[in-house]
C-alpha positions in Angstrom: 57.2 -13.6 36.5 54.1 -12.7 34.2 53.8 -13.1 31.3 54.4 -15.7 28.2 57.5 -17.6 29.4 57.6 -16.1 32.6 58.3 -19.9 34.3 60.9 -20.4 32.3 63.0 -17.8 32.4 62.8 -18.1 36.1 64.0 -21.5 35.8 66.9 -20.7 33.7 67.6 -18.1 36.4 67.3 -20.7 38.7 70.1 -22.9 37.0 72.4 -20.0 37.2 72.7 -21.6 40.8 74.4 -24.3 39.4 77.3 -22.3 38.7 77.1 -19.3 41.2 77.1 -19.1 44.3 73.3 -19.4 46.1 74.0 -15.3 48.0 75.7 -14.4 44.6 72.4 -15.3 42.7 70.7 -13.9 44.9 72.6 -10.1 45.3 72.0 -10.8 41.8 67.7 -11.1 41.7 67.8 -8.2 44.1 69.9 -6.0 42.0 67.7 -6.7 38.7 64.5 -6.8 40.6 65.2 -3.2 42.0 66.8 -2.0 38.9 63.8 -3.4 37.1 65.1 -5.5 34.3 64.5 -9.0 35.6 65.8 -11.3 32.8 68.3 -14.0 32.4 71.0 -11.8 30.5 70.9 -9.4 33.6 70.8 -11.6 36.0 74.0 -13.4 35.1 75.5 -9.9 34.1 75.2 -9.1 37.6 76.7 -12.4 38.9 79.5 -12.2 36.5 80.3 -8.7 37.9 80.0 -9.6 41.2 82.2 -12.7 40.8 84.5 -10.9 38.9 84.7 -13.9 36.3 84.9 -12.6 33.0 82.7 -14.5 30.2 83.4 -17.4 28.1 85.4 -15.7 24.8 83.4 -16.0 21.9 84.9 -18.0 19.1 84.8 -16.6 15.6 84.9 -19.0 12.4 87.6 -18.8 10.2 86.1 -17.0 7.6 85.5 -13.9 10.0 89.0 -13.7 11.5 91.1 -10.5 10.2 94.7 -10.3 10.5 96.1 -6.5 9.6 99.2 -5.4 9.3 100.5 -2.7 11.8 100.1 0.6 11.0 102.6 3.0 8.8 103.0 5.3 11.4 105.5 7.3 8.8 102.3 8.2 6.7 101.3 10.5 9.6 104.8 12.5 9.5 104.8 12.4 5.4 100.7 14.6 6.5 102.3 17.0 8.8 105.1 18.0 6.5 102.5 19.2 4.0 100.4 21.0 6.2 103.2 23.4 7.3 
């Protein structure tokens, strides 16, 4: 890989050996060396879809989580009665 960084983002691809399989990873290269977007993101996009695993859920602080109530689903009738 050329280019500043180019080592180590091979590396990191590298590491993705440590938790996919060695053919996986390298389906994987193939795909994003073809497609031309060789990167770390794609790479393990590529072995998460061909694994089928999904990706670790991202956990959201406290402040950001939203709780709504469930719609009023009689508001939409109460709409369509005035329209007529």
């Amino acid at each position: 890989m050329r280019g500043t960084g180019g080592y180590r983002v091979f590396a990191e691809i590298l590491l993705l050996g440590l938790r996919f399989d060695l053919d996986v990873l390298a389906q994987a290269l193939g795909r994003a060396l073809s497609s031309g977007r060789l990167s770390l993101q794609s790479v393990r996009q590529v072995c998460l879809n061909l694994t089928h695993e999904l990706p670790e859920p991202v956990v959201l602080p406290e402040a950001l989580v939203l709780t709504l109530a469930p719609p009023d689903l009689s508001r939409y009738d109460a709409l369509l009665s005035v329209a007529r």
